[in-house]
N, C-alpha and C positions, 0 to 999 in steps of 0.2 A: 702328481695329478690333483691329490688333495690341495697343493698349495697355490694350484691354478684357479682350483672352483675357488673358495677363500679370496682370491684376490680379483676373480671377475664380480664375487658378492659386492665387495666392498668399493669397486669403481664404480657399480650398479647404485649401491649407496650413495654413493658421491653426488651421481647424477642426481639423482630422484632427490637428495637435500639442494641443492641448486636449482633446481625444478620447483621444489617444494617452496624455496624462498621469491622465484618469480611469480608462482601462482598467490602467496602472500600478498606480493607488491598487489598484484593486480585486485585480489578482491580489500586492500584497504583502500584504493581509487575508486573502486565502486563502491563501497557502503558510506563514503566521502562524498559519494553523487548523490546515494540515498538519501543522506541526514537531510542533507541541503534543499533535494526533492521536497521531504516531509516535512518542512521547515516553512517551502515556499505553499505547500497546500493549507495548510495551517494559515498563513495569510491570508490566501484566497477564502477558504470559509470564514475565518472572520469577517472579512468585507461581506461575505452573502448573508452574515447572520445580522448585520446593520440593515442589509437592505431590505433583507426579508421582515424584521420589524417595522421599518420606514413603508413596505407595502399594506402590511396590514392595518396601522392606522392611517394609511391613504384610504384602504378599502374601505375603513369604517367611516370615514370623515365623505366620501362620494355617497356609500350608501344612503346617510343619512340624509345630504342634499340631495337625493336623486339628478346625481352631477354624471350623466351620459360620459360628457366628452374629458371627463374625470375617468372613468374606467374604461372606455379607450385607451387611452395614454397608457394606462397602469397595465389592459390587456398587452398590448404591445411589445412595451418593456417585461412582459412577464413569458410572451413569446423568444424573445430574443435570449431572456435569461434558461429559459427551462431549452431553447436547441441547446445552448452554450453546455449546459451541462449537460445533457444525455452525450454529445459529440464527447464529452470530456470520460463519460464516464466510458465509453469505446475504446479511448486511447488508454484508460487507466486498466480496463480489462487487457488490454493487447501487454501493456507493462505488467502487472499480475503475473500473466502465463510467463513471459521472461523470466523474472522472478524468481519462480517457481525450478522453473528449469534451469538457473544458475545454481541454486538450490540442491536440488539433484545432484548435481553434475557435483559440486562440490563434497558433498557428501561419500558421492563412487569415489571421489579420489584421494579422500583423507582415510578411509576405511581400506584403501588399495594401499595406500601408504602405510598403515597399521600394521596388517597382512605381509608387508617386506620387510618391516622394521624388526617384528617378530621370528618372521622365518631367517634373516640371516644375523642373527641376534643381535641387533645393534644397540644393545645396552637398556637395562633399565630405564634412565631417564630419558631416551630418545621415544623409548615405545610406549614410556607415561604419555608424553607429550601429545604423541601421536592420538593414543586412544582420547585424552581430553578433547582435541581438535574433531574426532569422530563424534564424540558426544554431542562437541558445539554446535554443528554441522546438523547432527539428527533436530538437536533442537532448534535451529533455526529454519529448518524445512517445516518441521511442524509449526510455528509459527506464521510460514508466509503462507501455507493453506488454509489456518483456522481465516487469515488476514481476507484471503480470495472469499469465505465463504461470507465474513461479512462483507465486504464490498460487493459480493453479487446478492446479498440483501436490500444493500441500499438503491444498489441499480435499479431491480426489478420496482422497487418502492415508488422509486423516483419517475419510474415509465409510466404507471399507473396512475399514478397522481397526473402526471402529464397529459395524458391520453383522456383521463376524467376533464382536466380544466378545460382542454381544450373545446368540447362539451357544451360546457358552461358559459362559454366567453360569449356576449352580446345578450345572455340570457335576464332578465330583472325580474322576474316574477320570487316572491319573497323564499319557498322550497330551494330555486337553484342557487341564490343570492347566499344560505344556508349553506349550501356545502359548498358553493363556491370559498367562503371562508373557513371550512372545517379544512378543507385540503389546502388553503396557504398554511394553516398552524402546522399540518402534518408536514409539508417543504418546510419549517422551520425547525420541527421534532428531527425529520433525518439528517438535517444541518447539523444540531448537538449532537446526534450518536457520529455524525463523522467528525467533529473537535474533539470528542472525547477518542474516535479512534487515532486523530490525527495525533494527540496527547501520546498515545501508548506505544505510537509507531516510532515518533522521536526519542523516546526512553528506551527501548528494542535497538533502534541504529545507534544513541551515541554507547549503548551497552556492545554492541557490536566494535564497534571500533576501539573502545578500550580491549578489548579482548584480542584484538588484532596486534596491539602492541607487546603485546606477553608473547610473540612469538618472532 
């Protein structure tokens, strides 16, 4: 009997390391998808951080000539830019939540894996391994929530700002003209806090995918 349970442990093993090396495969194609994500946002903010310079001394160069059909143009493009991103920042929430919940999920199953490695004793260096992988796991959970809560910073930021300009737009009197430019700086302010988070995200993913190698 004993040599039954024993030997359904260790097909059970079998499995679950087979298991264990597909669900590997699978998340170094996703964090492969991520780098490359966080790579291509990193682009995209750089281009908005030219453009947003190039508007604000447009801004200054219209105001000075009280050039109308100067900041028209500038309103418009600055309509088309700020749907662009709130629409973006939607879809970046809606990826967030994903995220999060691969997160999770990966988490329950290295920690489940833990839990079998130990109960049917599968050797020291298999239950090291495991427990390291549970640690990686807790720690990259926690990273892609601290991650959510600044991006549902920026959002809110960026709504606001949004919601103010839009306010503004057709307004000349020297007050709105005022913070009409206080809030392009402020769209240029949360441009750098997302390069610099875009920065920490790519050091995070390719940190990830080395680590996916060790196993």
């Amino acid at each position: 009997m004993k040599t039954w349970i024993l030997f359904g442990a260790l097909v059970g093993l079998s499995v679950d390391a087979s298991a264990q090396v597909a669900r590997k495969a699978a998340e170094r194609k996703q964090e492969a998808r991520e780098l490359a994500h966080s790579k291509a946002a990193r682009r995209d903010d750089l281009r908005d951080a030219a453009w947003l310079d190039e508007i604000v001394t447009r801004f200054d160069a219209a105001r000075e000539r009280r050039d109308k059909p100067a900041f028209d143009r500038m309103e418009r493009e600055l309509r088309d830019y700020l749907r662009e991103e709130l629409t973006e920042d939607r879809v970046e929430a809606h990826g967030t939540r994903a995220e999060i919940a691969r997160s999770e999920a990966e988490l329950r199953d290295s920690r489940r894996e833990l839990m079998r490695s130990a109960a049917v004793g599968a050797g020291e260096r298999r239950t090291a391994r495991d427990a390291r992988e549970a640690r990686d796991d807790r720690r990259d959970l926690k990273d892609d929530r601290r991650d959510a809560a600044a991006k549902a910073s920026i959002v809110n930021g960026r709504r606001n700002i949004a919601h103010e300009l839009r306010g503004l737009f057709g307004k000349t009197d020297g007050a709105s003209l005022d913070r009409y430019r206080f809030l392009l700086t402020e769209l240029q302010r949360i441009n750098r806090i997302e390069l610099r988070n875009d920065a920490n995200e790519i050091r995070e993913d390719r940190g990830e995918v080395r680590e996916n190698r060790r196993f």
